[in-house]
C-alpha positions in Angstrom: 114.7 66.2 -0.5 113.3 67.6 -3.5 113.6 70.7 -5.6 110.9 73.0 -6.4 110.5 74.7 -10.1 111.9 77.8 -8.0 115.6 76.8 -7.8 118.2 76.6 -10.7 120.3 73.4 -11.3 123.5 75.3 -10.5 121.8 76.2 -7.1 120.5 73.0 -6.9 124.3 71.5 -7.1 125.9 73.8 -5.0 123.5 72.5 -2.3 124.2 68.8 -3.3 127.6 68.9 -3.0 127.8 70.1 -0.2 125.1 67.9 1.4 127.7 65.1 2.6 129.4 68.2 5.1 126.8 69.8 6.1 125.3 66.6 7.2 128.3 65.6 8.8 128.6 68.6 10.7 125.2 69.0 12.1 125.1 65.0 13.1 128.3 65.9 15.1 126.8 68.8 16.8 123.7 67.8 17.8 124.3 63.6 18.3 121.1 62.9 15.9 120.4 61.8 12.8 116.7 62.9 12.8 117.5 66.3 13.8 120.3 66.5 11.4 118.3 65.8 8.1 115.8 68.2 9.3 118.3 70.8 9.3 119.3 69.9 6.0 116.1 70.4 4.9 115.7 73.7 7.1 118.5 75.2 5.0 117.7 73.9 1.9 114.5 75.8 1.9 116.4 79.0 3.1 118.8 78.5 0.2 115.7 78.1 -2.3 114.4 81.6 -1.0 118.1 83.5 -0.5 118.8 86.0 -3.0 122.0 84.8 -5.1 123.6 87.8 -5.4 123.7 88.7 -2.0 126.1 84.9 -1.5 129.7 85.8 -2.3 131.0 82.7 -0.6 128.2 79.4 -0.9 130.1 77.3 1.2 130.5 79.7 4.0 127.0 80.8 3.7 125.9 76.9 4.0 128.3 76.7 6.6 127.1 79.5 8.8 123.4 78.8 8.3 124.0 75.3 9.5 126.1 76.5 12.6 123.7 78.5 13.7 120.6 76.6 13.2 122.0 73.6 15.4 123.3 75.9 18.2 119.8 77.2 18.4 118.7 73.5 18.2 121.0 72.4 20.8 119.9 75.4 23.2 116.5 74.4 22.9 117.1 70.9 23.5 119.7 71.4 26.8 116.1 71.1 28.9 115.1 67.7 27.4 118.6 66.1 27.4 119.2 67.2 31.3 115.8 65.5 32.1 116.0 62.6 30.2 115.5 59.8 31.6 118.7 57.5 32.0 121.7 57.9 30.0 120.9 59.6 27.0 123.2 58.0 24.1 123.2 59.7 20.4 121.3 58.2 18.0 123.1 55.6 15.7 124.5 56.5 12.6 124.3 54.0 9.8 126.4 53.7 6.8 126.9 51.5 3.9 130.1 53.6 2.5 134.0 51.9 2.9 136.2 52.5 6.1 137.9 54.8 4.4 135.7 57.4 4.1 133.6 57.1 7.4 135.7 55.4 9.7 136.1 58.6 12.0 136.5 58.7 15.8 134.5 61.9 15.4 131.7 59.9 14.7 131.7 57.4 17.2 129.9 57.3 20.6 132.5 58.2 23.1 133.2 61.0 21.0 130.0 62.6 20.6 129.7 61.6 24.2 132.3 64.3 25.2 131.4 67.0 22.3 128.2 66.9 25.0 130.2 68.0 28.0 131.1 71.1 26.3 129.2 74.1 25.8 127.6 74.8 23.0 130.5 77.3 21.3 132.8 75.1 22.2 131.7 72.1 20.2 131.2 74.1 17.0 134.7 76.0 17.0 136.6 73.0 17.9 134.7 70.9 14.9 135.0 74.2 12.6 138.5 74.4 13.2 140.0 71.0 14.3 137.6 68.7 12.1 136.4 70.6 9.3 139.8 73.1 9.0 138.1 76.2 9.0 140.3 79.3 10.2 139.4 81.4 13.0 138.5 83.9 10.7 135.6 82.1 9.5 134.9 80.8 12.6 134.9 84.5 14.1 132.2 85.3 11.6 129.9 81.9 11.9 129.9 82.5 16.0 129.7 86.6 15.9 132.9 85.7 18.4 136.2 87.6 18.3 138.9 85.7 16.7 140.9 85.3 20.4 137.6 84.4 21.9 137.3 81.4 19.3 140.8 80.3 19.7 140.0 80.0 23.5 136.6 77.9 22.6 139.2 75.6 20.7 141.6 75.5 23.7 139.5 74.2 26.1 137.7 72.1 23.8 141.3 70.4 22.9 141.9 70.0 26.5 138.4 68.6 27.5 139.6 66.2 24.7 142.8 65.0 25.8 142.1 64.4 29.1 139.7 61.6 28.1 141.2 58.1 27.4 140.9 56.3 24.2 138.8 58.7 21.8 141.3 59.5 19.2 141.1 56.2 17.4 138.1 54.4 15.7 139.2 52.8 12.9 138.5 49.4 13.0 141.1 46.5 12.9 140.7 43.4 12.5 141.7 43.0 16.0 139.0 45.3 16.9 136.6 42.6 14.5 138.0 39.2 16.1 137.6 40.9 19.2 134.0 41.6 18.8 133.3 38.4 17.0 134.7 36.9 20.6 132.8 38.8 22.5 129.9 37.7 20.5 131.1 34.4 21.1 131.0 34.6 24.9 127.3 36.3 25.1 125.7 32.7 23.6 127.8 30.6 25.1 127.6 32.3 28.6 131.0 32.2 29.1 131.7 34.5 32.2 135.8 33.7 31.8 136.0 34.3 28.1 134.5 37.7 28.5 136.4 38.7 31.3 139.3 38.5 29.5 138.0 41.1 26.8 137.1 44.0 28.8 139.2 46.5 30.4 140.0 46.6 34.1 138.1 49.8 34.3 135.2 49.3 31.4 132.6 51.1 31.4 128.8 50.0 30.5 126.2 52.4 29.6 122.1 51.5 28.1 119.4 54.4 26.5 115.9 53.5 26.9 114.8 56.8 27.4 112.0 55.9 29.6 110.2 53.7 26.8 112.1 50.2 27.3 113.7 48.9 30.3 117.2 50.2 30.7 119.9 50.9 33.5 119.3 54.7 34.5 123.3 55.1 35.2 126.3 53.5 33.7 128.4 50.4 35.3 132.0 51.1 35.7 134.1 48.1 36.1 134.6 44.6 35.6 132.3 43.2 38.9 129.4 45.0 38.5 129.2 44.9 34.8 129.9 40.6 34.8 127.5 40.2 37.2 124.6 42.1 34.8 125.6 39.6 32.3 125.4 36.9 34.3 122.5 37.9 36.3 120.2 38.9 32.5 122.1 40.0 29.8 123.5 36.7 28.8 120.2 35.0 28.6 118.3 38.1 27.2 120.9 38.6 24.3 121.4 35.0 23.3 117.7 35.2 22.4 118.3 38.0 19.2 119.6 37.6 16.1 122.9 39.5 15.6 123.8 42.1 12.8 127.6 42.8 12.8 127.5 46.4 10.9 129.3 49.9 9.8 128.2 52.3 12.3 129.3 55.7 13.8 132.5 55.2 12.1 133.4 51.7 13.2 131.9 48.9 13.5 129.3 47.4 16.1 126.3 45.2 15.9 122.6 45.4 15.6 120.1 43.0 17.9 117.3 41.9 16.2 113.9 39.8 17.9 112.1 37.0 16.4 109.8 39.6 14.5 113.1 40.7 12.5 112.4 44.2 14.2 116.4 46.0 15.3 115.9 46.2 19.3 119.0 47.2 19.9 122.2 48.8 18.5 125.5 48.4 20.5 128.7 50.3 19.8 132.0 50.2 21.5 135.3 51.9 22.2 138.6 50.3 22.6 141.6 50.7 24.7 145.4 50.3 23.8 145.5 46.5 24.5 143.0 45.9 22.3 140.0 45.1 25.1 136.6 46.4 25.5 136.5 50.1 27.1 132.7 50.6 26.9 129.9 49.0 25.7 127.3 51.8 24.5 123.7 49.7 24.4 120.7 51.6 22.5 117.5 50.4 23.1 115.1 53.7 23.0 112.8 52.5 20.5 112.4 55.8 19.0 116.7 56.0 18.0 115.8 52.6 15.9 113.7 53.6 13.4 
């Protein structure tokens, strides 16, 4: 993103630094990277043409103007994600920084998974207050919502929350590593036994193709069904890529490469309490991969 002769460098680095949390918090809301640097860019532009004077706070002004474009964004898109076709997965994020600064269960799949069952309100106040610590002041102003109506979007959000299993941790261990060097382990060497013993009773198994690549349309949910897809195809079709063990979403998961050295696929997991597989989250809609 580049400048024109029309902003100051003090403008210019107020935007800058505050390009790492703005990112962060429309990636959150609306599950895509794509979308999320075009908002960036969206309100860089709007920032080049605002009037200084009339900014009292820049960080709340940046805040607002981001909240609002992606619940506009995410209204427009509620049509294309109820139609898509299959599960519809959010689209990988990639980082190269340490654990420490990105290793967020915000970012991973299951959570972004559930921001999606909430409405649109909902998954900004609860990230605006819970994730980013804004008050409900602030919040009141970014969603034109009275302060008690905010704290009610938080509420249910919280509850939504806690009723799912497992979300509130992604930080990977090396448990969590060993586990999916195992389960890497098991895939070439087809070893149905050896992977039963790494997922969860009740683990879950959901694929994105969006309609371009083949793909399940709806997830697998327990152990039967989900061994017998790896006996039946996934074990031969996934010994056949090259494996990428990576940072991504806020843990750590792997990208699947084909002879042509072109990424095919990009799995992600979640983890219960005894350290097995939850869910496997496979990518494969070739326009997430790019």
């Amino acid at each position: 993103m580049k400048a024109s002769g029309m902003i100051s460098q003090h403008d210019l680095t107020i935007f800058e630094t505050s390009r790492t949390f703005l990112f962060g918090l429309a990636y959150r809301l609306l599950g895509t990277t794509s979308d999320a640097e075009d908002v960036l860019q969206d309100i860089f532009i709007k920032w080049q043409q605002q009037p200084k004077q009339d900014i009292l706070n820049p960080q709340a002004w940046l805040t607002s103007v981001c909240t609002r474009h992606c619940i506009d964004l995410l209204r427009a898109h509620h049509r294309s994600r109820t139609e898509y076709t299959g599960t519809w997965l959010p689209e990988p994020y990639h980082h190269t920084e340490t654990f420490s600064v990105e290793s967020d269960y915000t970012l991973s799949t299951a959570f972004l998974l559930i921001l999606e069952k909430l409405s649109v309100k909902e998954r900004a106040a609860y990230l605006l207050h819970d994730i980013f610590n804004l008050d409900y002041v602030e919040i009141s102003e970014i969603l034109r919502e009275q302060q008690s109506n905010c704290r009610q979007l938080v509420a249910r959000s919280r509850k939504r929350i806690a009723d799912e299993p497992n979300i509130l941790s992604n930080h990977p261990t090396q448990q969590q590593i060993n586990l999916l060097n195992a389960f890497k382990v098991a895939i070439h060497s087809h070893d149905l036994n050896q992977l039963t013993q790494l997922l969860s009773d009740d683990i879950q198994f959901a694929a994105d193709g969006g309609g371009k690549v083949s793909a399940i349309r709806q997830p697998f949910i327990g152990q039967p069904p989900i061994l017998r897809f790896f006996e039946r195809l996934l074990f031969q079709a996934w010994t056949e890529l090259s494996w990428d063990m990576c940072h991504i979403n806020g843990g750590v998961g792997f990208k699947l490469y084909d002879s042509d050295h072109c990424c095919v696929m990009v799995l992600t997991f979640a983890f219960n309490d005894q350290q097995q597989l939850q869910s496997i989250y496979s990518l494969r809609n070739p326009d997430k991969l790019k």
